[in-house]
PLY file of the C-alpha trace (Angstrom):
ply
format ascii 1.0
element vertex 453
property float x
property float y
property float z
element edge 452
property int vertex1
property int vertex2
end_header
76.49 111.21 63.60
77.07 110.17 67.41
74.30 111.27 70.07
74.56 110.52 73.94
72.33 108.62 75.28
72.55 109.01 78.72
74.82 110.37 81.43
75.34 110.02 85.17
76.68 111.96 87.98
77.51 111.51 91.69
78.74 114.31 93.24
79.47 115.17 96.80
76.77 116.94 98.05
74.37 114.84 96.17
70.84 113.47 97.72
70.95 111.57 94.39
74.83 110.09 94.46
73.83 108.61 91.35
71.36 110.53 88.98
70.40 111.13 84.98
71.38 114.50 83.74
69.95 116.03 80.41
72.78 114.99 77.56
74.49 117.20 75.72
74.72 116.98 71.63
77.25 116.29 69.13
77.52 118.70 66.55
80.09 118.98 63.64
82.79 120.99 64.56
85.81 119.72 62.95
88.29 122.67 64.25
87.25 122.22 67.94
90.82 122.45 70.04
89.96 123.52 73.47
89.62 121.73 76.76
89.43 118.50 74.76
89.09 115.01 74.96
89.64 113.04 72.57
87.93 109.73 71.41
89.35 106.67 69.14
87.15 103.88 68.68
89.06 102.44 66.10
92.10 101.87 68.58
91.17 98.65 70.31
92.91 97.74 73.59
92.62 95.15 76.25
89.28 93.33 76.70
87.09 93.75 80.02
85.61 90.78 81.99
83.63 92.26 84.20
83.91 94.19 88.07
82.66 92.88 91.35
83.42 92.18 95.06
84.22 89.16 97.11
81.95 87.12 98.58
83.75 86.71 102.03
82.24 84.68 105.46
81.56 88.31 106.88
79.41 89.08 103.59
77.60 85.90 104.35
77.29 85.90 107.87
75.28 89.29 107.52
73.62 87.93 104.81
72.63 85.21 107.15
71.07 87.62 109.42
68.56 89.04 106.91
65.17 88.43 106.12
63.83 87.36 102.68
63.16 90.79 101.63
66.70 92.44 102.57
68.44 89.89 101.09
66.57 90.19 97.91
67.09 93.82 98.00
70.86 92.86 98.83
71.44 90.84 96.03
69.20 93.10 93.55
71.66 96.10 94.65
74.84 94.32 92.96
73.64 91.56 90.75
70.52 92.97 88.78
72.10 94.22 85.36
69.03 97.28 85.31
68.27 97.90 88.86
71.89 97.22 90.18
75.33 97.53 89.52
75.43 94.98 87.45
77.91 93.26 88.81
79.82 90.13 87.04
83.01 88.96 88.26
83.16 88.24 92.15
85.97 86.40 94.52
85.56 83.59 96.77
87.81 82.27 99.38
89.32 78.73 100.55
89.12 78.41 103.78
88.93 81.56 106.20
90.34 84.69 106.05
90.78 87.51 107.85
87.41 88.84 107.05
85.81 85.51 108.51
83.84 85.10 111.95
86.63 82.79 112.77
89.71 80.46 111.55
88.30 77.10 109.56
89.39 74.59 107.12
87.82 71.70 105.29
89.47 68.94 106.44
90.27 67.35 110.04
94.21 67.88 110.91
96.24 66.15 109.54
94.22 64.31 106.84
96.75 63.83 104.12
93.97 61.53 102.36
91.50 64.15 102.14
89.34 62.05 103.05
87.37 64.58 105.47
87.12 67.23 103.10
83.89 69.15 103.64
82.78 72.40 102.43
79.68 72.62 105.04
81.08 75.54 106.87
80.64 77.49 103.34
76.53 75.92 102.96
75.49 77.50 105.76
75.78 81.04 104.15
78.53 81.44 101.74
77.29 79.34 99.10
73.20 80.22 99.52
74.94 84.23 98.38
76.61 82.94 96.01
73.75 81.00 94.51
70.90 84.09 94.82
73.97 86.56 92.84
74.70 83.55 90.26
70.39 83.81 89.89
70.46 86.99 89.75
73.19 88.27 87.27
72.28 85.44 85.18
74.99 83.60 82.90
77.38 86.87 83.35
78.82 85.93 86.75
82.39 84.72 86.57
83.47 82.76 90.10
87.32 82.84 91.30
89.02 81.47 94.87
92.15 82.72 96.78
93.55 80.53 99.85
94.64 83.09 102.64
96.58 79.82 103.96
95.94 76.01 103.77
95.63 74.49 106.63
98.22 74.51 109.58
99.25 70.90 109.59
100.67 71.92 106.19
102.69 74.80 106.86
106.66 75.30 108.59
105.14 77.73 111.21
102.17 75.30 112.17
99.49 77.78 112.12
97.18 79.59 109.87
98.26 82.80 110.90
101.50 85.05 110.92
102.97 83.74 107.60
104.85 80.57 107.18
105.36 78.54 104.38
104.24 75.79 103.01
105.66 72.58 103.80
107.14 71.06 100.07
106.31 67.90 101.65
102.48 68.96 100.95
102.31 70.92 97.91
101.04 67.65 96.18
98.55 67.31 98.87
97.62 70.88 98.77
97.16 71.23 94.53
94.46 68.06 95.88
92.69 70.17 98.36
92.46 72.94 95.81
90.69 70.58 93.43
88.25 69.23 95.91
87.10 73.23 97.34
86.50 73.65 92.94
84.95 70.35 92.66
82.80 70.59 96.21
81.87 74.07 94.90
80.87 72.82 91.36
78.77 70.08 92.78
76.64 72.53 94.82
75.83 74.36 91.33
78.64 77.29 91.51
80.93 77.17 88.75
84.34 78.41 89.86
86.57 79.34 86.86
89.03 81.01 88.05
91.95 80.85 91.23
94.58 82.67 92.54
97.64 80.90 93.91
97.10 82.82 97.09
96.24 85.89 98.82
99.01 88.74 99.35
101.72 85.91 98.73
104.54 88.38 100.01
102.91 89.43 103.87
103.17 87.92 107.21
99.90 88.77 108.52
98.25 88.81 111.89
95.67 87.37 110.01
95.35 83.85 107.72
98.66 84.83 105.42
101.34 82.15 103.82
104.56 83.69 102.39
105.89 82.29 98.59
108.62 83.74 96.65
107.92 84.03 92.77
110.22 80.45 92.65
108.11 79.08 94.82
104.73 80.23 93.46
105.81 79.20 90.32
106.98 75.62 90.96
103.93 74.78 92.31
101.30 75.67 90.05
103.61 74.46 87.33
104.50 70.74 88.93
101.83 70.51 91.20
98.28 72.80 90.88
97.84 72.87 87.39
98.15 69.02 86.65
96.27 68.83 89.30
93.43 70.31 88.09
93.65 69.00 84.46
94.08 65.29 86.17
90.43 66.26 87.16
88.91 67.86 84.23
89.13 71.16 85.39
91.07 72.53 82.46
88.81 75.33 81.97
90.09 76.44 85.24
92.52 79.53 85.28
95.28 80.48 87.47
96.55 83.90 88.50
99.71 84.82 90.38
101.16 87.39 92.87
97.57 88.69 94.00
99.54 91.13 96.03
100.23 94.87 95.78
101.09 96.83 92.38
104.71 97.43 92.92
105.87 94.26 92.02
103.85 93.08 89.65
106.52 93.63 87.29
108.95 91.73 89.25
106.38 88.57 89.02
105.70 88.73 85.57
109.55 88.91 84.94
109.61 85.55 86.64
106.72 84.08 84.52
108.68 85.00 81.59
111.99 83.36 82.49
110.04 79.80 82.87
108.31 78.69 79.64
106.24 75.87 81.35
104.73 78.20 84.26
103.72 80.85 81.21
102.34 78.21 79.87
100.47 77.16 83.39
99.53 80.82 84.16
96.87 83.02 82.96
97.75 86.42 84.14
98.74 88.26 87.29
96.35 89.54 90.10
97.13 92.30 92.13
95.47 94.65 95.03
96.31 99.25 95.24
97.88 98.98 99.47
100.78 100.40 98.36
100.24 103.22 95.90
99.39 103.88 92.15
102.00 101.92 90.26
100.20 101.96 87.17
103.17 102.03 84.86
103.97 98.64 86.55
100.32 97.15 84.81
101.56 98.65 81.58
105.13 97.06 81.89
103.88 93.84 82.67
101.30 93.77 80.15
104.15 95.04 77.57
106.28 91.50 78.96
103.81 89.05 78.84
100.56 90.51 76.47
98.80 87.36 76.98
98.71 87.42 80.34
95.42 88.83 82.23
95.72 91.42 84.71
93.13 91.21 87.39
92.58 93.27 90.00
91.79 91.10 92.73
91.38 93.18 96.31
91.00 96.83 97.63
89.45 98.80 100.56
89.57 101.67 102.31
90.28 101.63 106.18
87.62 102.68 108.55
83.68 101.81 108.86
83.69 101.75 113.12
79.63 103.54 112.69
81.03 106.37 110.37
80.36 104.29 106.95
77.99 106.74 105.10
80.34 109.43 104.49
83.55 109.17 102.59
83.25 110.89 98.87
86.93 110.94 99.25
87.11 107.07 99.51
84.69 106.97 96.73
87.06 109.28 94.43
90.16 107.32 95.36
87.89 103.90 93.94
87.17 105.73 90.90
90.80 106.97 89.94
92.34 103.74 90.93
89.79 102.15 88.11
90.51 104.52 85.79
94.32 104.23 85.86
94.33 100.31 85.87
92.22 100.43 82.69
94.23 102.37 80.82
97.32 100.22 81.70
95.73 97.06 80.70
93.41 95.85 83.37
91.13 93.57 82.07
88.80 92.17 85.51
88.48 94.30 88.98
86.82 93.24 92.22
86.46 95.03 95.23
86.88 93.70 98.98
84.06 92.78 101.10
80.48 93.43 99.00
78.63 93.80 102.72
79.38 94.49 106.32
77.76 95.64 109.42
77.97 99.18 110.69
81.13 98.37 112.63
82.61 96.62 109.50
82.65 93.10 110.86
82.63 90.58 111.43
86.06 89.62 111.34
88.94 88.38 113.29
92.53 88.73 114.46
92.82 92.00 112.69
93.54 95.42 114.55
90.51 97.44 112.94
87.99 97.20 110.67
87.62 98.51 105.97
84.49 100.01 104.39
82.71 98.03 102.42
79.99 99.42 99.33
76.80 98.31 101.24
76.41 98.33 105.07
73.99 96.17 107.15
72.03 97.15 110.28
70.96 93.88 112.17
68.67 96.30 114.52
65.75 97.06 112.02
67.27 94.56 109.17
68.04 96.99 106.59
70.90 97.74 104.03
72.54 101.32 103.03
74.70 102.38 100.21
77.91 103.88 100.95
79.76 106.46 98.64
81.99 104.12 97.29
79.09 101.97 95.74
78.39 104.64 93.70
81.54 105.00 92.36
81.73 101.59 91.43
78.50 102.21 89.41
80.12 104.09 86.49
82.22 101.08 85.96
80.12 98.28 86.21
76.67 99.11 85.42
78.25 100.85 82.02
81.24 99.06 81.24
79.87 95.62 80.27
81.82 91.96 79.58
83.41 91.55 76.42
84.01 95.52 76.13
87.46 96.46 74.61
89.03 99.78 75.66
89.54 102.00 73.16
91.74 105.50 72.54
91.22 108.50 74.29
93.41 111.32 75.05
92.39 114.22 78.13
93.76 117.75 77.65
93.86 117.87 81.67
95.98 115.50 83.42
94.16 115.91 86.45
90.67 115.10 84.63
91.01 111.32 84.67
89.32 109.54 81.47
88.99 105.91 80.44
86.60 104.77 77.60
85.15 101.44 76.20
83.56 99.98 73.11
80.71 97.73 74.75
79.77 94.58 72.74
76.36 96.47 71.28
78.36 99.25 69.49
77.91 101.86 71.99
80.83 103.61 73.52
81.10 103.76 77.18
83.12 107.06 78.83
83.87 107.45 82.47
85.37 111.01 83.26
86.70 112.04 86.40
86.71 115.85 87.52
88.63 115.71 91.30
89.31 119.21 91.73
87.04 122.04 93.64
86.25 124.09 90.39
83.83 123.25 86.96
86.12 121.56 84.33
84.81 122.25 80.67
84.94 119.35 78.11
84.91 119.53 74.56
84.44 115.59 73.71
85.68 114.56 70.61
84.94 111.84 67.93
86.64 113.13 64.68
84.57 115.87 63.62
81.56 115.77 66.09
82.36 117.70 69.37
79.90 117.81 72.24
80.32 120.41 75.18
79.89 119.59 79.19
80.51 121.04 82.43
81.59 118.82 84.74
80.79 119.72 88.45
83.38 119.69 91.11
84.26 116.52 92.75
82.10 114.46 90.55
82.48 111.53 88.55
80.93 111.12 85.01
79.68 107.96 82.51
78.73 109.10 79.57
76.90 106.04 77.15
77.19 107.27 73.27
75.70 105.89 70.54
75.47 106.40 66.46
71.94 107.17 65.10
72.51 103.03 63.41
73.20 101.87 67.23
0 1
1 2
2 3
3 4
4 5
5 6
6 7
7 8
8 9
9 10
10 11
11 12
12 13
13 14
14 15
15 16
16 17
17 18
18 19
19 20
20 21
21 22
22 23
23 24
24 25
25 26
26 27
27 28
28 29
29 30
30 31
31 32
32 33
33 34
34 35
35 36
36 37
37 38
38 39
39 40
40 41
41 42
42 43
43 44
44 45
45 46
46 47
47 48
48 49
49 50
50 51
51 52
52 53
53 54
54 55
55 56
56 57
57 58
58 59
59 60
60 61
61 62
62 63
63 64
64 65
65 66
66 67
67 68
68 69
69 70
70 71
71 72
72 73
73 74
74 75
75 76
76 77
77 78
78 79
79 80
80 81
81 82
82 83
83 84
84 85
85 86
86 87
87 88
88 89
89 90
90 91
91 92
92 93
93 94
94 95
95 96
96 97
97 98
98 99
99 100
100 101
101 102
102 103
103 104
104 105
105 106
106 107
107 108
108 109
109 110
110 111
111 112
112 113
113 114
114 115
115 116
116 117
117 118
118 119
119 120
120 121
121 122
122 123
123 124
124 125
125 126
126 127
127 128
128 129
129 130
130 131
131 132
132 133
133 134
134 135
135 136
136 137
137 138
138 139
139 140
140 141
141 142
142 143
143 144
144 145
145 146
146 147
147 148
148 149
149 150
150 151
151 152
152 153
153 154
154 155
155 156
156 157
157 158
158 159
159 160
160 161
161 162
162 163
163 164
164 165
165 166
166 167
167 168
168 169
169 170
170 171
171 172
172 173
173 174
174 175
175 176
176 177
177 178
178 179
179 180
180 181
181 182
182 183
183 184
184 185
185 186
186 187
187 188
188 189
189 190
190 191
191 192
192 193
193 194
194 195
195 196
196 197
197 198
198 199
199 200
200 201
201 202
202 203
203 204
204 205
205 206
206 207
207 208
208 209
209 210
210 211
211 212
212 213
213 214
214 215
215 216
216 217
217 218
218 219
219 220
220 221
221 222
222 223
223 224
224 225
225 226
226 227
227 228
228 229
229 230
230 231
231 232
232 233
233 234
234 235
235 236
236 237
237 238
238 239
239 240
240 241
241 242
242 243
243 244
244 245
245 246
246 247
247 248
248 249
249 250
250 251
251 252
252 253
253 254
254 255
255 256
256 257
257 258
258 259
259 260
260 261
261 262
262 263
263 264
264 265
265 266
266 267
267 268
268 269
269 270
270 271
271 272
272 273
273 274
274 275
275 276
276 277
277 278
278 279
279 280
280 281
281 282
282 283
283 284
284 285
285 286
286 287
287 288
288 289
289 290
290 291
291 292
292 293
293 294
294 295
295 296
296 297
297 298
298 299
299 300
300 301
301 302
302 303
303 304
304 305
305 306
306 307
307 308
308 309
309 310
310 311
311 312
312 313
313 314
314 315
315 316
316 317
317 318
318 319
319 320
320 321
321 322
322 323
323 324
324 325
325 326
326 327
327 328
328 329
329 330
330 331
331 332
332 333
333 334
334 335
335 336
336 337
337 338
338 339
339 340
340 341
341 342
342 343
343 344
344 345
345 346
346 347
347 348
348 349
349 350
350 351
351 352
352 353
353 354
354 355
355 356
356 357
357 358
358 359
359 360
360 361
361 362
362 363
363 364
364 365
365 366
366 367
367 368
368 369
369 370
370 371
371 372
372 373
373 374
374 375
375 376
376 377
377 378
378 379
379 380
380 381
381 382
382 383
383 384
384 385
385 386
386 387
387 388
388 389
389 390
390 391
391 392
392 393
393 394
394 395
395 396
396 397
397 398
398 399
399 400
400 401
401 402
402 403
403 404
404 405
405 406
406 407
407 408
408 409
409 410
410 411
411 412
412 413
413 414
414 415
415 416
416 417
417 418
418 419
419 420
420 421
421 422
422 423
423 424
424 425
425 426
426 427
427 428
428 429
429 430
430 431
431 432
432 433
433 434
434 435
435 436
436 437
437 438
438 439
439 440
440 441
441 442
442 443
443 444
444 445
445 446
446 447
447 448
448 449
449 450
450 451
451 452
């Protein structure tokens, strides 16, 4: 016999966004057949490694601001597994990026040795955060990088910003760089384990961008990055493509597959949700290549400029995006920016400012949740590393449903109702059926257990 342990809500209205409701029971009912949804933990799926944010300058440089207490309560917020979200897989970046206070590299220009490679921009604030979350979450936290650009010297256009490419001449030099950022990093006691070739590798930005075609990308982790980083030891190091938008993810992973030696270089694709759903496109690639991760690397939601505690409609868009990228294979998912202020800086050469889950207010040195932090709660505070998706069927395609088998036995279910009336569930595990109302606008976790678990 199944029983539910527990089950959350955050609705719109909500002085609780995130709150205990009494659980329903499971009672035999083997002919149940309306408003159903069914569950099949036997059928195993993808594994999950964890969710998260990045851990950008701007996160820091607020961070910086903050007494002991706030940043404890900061850090508690995302990293505690029982009083937080529980977060366990979080993005760093080399050198700046847009959400920086300003453009910086590690090296002096044109220092082809390396030999001025410094990461003290990043101990100032970027690496204390990092440290206190690592603390905090314990042994769970995974670490991985993305370069917005290397440095200018490097690159055809001679600047950080507005694309460019860069130079052949220095992919040798730049595979080095990327060694030395994991290496500096690893020194200072944060274990990176994880890159990304580089951010958005298809967009001339205003901002810190360099352009690569899948060739391009390719050849260079496969003749220069990933010797590289096995020439140092860093085997245990993995390397993700694309980290661009959905719609070509297929289109990437087709390229992967046509060269045998950059599969073999190449642990899985990372992608960001700019430009739509595209969730067929996870299921295709995962169908090319199953051994290749899919890692959901960046998303936000325009806006912040002082109106950052409203925005249940930002938080419903996180929560179906999640949902559809699990059931097409995702196995990681971080966010963009884990902190900004009210205005949603700092950051620089950009034309406006994104949300973030937490916002920081430098006048009386506190921190406030947004909407979208609780949606990120019924994913990461329930979903926990090592689960494995399992079955589940919804008898309303506009009720969105993913579930998990978490590494303790008990099954994990994350339903979302998005429509302005009460949906009715029948929940289904073989012959036990439990009933629920689901509220309008409202997002669900249910945690299930057997009577053994």
């Amino acid at each position: 016999m199944y029983h539910i342990k527990q089950m959350v809500q955050s609705g719109k209205n909500s002085k609780q966004p995130l709150r205990q409701l009494a659980a329903p029971a499971f009672v035999f009912k083997p002919d149940a057949e309306e408003h159903i949804v069914n569950l099949y933990p036997e059928i195993r799926y993808q594994w999950i490694i964890g969710f998260g944010s990045a851990l950008t300058d701007a996160a820091a440089c607020n961070y910086a601001k903050m007494r002991e207490q706030t940043r404890q309560a900061f850090i508690r917020a995302f990293f505690d597994p029982a009083q937080g979200l529980g977060y366990t897989l979080c993005r760093l970046h080399i050198n700046s990026c847009d959400f920086s206070a300003q453009e910086y590299t590690y090296t002096a220009d044109g220092d082809m040795s390396l030999d001025s490679f410094s990461v003290a921009h990043d101990e100032q604030a970027i690496i204390p955060m990092t440290l206190a979350a690592q603390r905090c979450a314990g042994e769970e936290l995974q670490l991985f990088a993305s370069p917005w650009s290397p440095p200018a010297w490097m690159k055809t256009n001679g600047s950080m910003i507005q694309g460019g490419k860069l130079k052949p001449d220095f992919a040798a030099c730049w595979a080095e760089y990327i060694v030395k950022y994991v290496q500096a990093y690893r020194r200072r006691g944060v274990r990176l384990t994880g890159l990304t070739v580089q951010n958005e590798s298809m967009a001339v930005q205003t901002w810190e961008s360099c352009v690569y075609t899948a060739a391009e990308q390719l050849a260079f982790v496969r003749d220069h990055l990933r010797p590289a980083l096995d020439r140092a030891g860093l085997q245990d190091v993995q390397i993700l493509i694309w980290d661009h938008n959905k719609e070509r993810v297929v289109d990437w992973t087709q390229a992967l597959c046509a060269d045998a030696a950059a599969r073999r270089a190449v642990a899985g694709v990372a992608f960001h949700w700019y430009t739509g759903s595209h969730f067929d496109a996870l299921r295709i690639a995962h169908e090319l290549a199953p051994e290749q991760l899919l890692v959901h690397s960046e998303c936000c939601c325009a806006g912040m400029d002082g109106t950052a505690y409203s925005g249940w409609q930002q938080a419903e868009r996180y929560a179906a995006d999640i949902i559809g990228n699990l059931n097409n294979y995702m196995h990681g998912w971080t966010d963009w920016n884990i902190l900004l202020d009210r205005d949603g800086k700092p950051y620089h050469n950009r034309r406006g400012a994104c949300t973030a889950p937490m916002v920081y207010e430098p006048q009386d040195d506190t921190v406030h949740t947004t909407p979208i932090y609780y949606a990120i709660a019924h994913f990461s505070k329930f979903i926990k590393p090592g689960a494995v998706r399992i079955g589940s069927t919804s008898y309303e395609e506009r009720l969105g449903v993913t579930a998990v088998c978490n590494p303790d036995g008990t099954l994990a279910v994350v339903m979302q109702n998005p429509t302005a009336r009460k949906m009715p569930v029948t929940l289904r595990i073989g012959e036990q059926a439990a009933q629920l109302l689901l509220p309008a606008h409202t997002i669900s976790t249910l945690v299930i257990g057997s009577e053994q678990a």
